[in-house]
N, C-alpha and C positions, 0 to 999 in steps of 0.2 A: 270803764277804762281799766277799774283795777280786774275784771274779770279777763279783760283780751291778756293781759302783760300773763297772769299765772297760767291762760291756756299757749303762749307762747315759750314759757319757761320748760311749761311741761312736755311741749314740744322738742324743745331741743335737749330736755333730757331722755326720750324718746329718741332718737337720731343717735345719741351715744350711746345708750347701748345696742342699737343694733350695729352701727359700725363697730362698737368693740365685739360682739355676735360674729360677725362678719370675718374680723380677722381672726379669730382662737377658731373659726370653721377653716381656713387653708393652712396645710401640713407644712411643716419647715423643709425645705432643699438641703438634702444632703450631697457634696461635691464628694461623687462615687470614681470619676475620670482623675487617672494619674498626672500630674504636670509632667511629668519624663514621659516618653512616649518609647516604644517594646522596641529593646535593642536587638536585631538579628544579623546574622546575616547569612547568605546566600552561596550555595555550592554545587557546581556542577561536575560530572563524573561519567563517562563512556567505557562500555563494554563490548567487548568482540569477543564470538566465537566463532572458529571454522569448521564446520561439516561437511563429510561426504558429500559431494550432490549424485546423488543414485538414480535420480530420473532425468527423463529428458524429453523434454515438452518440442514436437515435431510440428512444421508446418508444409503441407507439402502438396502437390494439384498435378492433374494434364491440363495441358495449353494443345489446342488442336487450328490450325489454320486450312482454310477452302474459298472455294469461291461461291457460297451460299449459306446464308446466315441457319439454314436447314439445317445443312450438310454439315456444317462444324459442329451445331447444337446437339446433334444426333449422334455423330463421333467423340464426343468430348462427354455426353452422357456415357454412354456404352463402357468407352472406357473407367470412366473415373467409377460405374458400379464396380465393374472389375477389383480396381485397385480397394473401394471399401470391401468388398467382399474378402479380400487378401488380409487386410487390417483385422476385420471381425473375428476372422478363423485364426490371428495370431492375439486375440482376446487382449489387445492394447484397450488402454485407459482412457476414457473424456476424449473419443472419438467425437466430432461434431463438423459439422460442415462449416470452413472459415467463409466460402464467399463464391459467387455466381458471376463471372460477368460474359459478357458478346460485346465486340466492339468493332467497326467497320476498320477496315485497312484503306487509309488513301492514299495517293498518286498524286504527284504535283508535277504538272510536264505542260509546259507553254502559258505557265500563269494561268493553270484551272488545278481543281481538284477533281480526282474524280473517285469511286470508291472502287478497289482491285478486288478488295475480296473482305472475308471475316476472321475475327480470330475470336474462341471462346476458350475460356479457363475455368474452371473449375476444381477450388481448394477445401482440405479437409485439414484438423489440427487434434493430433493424440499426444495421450501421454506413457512411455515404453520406457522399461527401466535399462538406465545406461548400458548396462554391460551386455542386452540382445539388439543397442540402437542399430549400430553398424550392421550388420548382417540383416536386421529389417530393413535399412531402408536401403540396402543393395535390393532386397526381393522385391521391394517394394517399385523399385524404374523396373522391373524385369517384368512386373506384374502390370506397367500400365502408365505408373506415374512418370512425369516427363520433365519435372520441377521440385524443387527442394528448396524451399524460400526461406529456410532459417528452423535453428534449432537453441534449444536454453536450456539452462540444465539448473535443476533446484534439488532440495531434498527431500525425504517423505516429512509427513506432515508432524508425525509424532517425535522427529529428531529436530525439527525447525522448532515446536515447542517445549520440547527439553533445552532446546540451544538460548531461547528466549529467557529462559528462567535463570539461568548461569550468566547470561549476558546483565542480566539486571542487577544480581547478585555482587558481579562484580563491579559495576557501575554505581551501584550503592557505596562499595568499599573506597569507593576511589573519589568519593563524593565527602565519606566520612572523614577519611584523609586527609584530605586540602582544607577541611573546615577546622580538624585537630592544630595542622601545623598554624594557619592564618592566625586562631588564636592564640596558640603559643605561645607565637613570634611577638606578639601584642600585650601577652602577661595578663589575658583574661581567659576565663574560667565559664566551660560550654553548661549551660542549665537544661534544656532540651531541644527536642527536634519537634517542631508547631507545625512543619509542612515538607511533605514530600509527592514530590511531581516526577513522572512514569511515562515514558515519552519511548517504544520500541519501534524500530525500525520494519515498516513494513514495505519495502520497495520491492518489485517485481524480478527477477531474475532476468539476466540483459542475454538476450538471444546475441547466436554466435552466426557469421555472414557462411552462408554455407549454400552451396549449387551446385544444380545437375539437372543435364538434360538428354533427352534421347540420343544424341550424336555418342553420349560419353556410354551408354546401356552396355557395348560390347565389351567393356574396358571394367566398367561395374562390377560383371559378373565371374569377372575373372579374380578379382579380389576382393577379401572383405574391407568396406571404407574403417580407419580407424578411429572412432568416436571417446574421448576422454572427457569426464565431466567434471572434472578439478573439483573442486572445494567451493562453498555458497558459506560466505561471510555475515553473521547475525550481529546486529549492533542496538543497542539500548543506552539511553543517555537517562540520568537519574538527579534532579535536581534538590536539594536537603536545604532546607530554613532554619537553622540553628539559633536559637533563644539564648542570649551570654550577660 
């Protein structure tokens, strides 16, 4: 009996120290998280510049009608080579064919349809610098084309990325700005800037409604049409995270 009781003692002083073992092995928690949580706040800022727009992005086709899907397909070829062959020798830009089609013509008479004939179009879309558009694309009905479906006018690439840079520039400024005065106004004190967000305007240049067809060719060629490409508007918004 007295042997069980001292291998029971020796037990549980066995048990303590490895539970004291135990706890001097895990490392104490240090509370490294602030109780205030990061006062910011938030500023948004727009930029505009306006440049030249120097080009002018053209869309433009023959439309040919017959009474055989052959016969238009074959006239509406022929010509529309023509009219690229005019294009190529006037060494315009991003020349490419916009689209193909053949489409029946029908007749509605005593509640039938029936098909009269076909009509085929084919378009092409360049890019020609403003100030020779007019006088192209007068040559251009004289040489064949019999439609003019829209033109846009944008600026070259390297004035759109200068204008980008200036746009942001100032968008930053106007970002800085409003974050200077807010605080101010509030009687606190800017610490720094933890985030800035860059958001430029890449919209497409908005085509101008523009037509012309063979009726009007005599009238074309008698004057040059007058093409003006106004100004293309760059915008950049600029949002600033201000730490206070």
């Amino acid at each position: 009996m007295m042997l069980t009781q001292n291998h029971f003692k020796l037990g549980l002083i066995a048990l303590g120290a490895c539970g004291l073992a135990a706890c001097q092995a895990v490392p104490a928690r240090v509370a490294t998280s602030s109780p205030f949580p990061q006062r910011t706040l938030s500023a948004t800022g727009e930029g505009k510049v306006s440049i030249p727009a120097t080009l002018t992005r053209v869309n433009l086709g023959v439309e040919v009608q017959g009474k055989t899907a052959r016969e238009v397909q074959e006239d509406a070829a022929a010509r529309s080579q023509g009219v690229v062959d005019f294009l190529k020798a006037q060494e315009v830009e991003k020349l490419q064919t916009a689209g193909v089609r053949l489409n029946p013509i029908y007749n509605s008479a005593n509640g039938k349809q029936s098909i009269t004939g076909y009509s085929a179009t084919n378009s092409v879309r360049f890019q020609v610098k403003t100030a020779a558009a007019g006088d192209l694309l007068d040559k251009a009905v004289a040489a064949g084309a019999t439609r003019i479906d829209g033109v846009s006018f944008v600026a070259t690439e390297e004035a759109i990325a200068e204008a980008q840079k200036e746009a942001i520039a100032r968008a930053t400024q106007g970002a800085k700005t409003q974050a200077e005065a807010a605080l101010s106004s509030l009687n606190l004190q800017q610490k720094e800037i933890v985030n800035i967000a860059i958001n430029p305007d890449t919209s497409p240049p908005v085509p101008m409604p523009y037509a012309a067809h063979s009726t009007l060719a005599d009238e074309v060629q008698q004057a040059v049409t007058p093409v003006e490409g106004g100004e293309q508007t760059i915008k950049a918004t600029v949002t600033l995270q201000v730490k206070y």
